[in-house]
C-alpha angles and dihedrals in degrees: 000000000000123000112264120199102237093206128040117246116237117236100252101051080058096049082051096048092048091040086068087051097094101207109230110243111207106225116208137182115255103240085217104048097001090231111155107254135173108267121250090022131096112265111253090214105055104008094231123143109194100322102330133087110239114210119217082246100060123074124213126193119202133204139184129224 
Protein backbone atom coordinates (compact mmCIF):
# COMPACT_ATOMS: atom_id res chain seq x y z
CA UNK A 1 0.00 0.00 0.00
CA UNK A 2 1.38 3.65 -0.96
CA UNK A 3 1.49 6.27 1.31
CA UNK A 4 -1.31 8.34 1.02
CA UNK A 5 -1.22 12.39 2.61
CA UNK A 6 -4.39 12.40 5.16
CA UNK A 7 -4.91 16.32 4.85
CA UNK A 8 -4.63 18.72 1.37
CA UNK A 9 -2.00 21.04 1.25
CA UNK A 10 -2.96 24.38 0.75
CA UNK A 11 -1.52 26.11 -2.01
CA UNK A 12 0.54 28.12 -0.43
CA UNK A 13 2.39 25.69 1.79
CA UNK A 14 3.16 24.14 -1.65
CA UNK A 15 4.32 27.61 -3.43
CA UNK A 16 6.69 27.88 -0.07
CA UNK A 17 7.96 24.55 -0.27
CA UNK A 18 8.86 24.96 -4.18
CA UNK A 19 10.12 28.48 -3.63
CA UNK A 20 12.94 26.86 -1.65
CA UNK A 21 13.54 24.35 -4.92
CA UNK A 22 16.61 26.71 -6.83
CA UNK A 23 16.21 25.81 -10.11
CA UNK A 24 19.75 24.80 -11.60
CA UNK A 25 20.82 27.34 -14.58
CA UNK A 26 23.29 25.53 -17.22
CA UNK A 27 26.02 27.94 -17.86
CA UNK A 28 27.76 27.68 -21.39
CA UNK A 29 30.28 29.21 -23.01
CA UNK A 30 29.16 31.80 -25.87
CA UNK A 31 30.97 30.13 -29.53
CA UNK A 32 31.64 34.21 -30.62
CA UNK A 33 33.21 35.82 -27.39
CA UNK A 34 33.21 32.49 -25.13
CA UNK A 35 31.39 34.52 -22.20
CA UNK A 36 29.60 32.37 -20.10
CA UNK A 37 26.12 32.85 -20.87
CA UNK A 38 23.07 31.27 -19.91
CA UNK A 39 22.20 28.25 -22.82
CA UNK A 40 19.33 28.63 -25.21
CA UNK A 41 19.38 32.36 -24.71
CA UNK A 42 20.97 35.04 -26.66
CA UNK A 43 24.54 36.03 -25.21
CA UNK A 44 24.40 39.89 -23.22
CA UNK A 45 27.54 40.54 -24.26
CA UNK A 46 27.48 40.12 -27.77
CA UNK A 47 24.37 39.72 -28.44
CA UNK A 48 25.01 36.34 -30.62
CA UNK A 49 22.52 33.25 -30.60
CA UNK A 50 24.33 30.09 -32.21
CA UNK A 51 26.22 31.74 -34.93
CA UNK A 52 24.07 34.56 -35.75
CA UNK A 53 23.78 37.98 -34.40
CA UNK A 54 20.21 38.57 -33.10
CA UNK A 55 18.95 42.60 -33.35
CA UNK A 56 16.73 44.03 -30.51
CA UNK A 57 14.19 44.21 -33.36
CA UNK A 58 13.98 40.39 -34.34
CA UNK A 59 12.33 38.06 -32.42
CA UNK A 60 13.42 34.46 -32.10
CA UNK A 61 11.63 32.00 -30.81
CA UNK A 62 13.39 28.94 -29.55
CA UNK A 63 12.25 25.22 -29.03
CA UNK A 64 13.32 22.71 -27.98
CA UNK A 65 13.08 19.32 -29.41
Amino acid sequence: MAAEPKRRHSQARKRTRRAAINLAVNLVNCKNCAKPMQSHTICNACGFYGNKEINKSTKVQVTKA
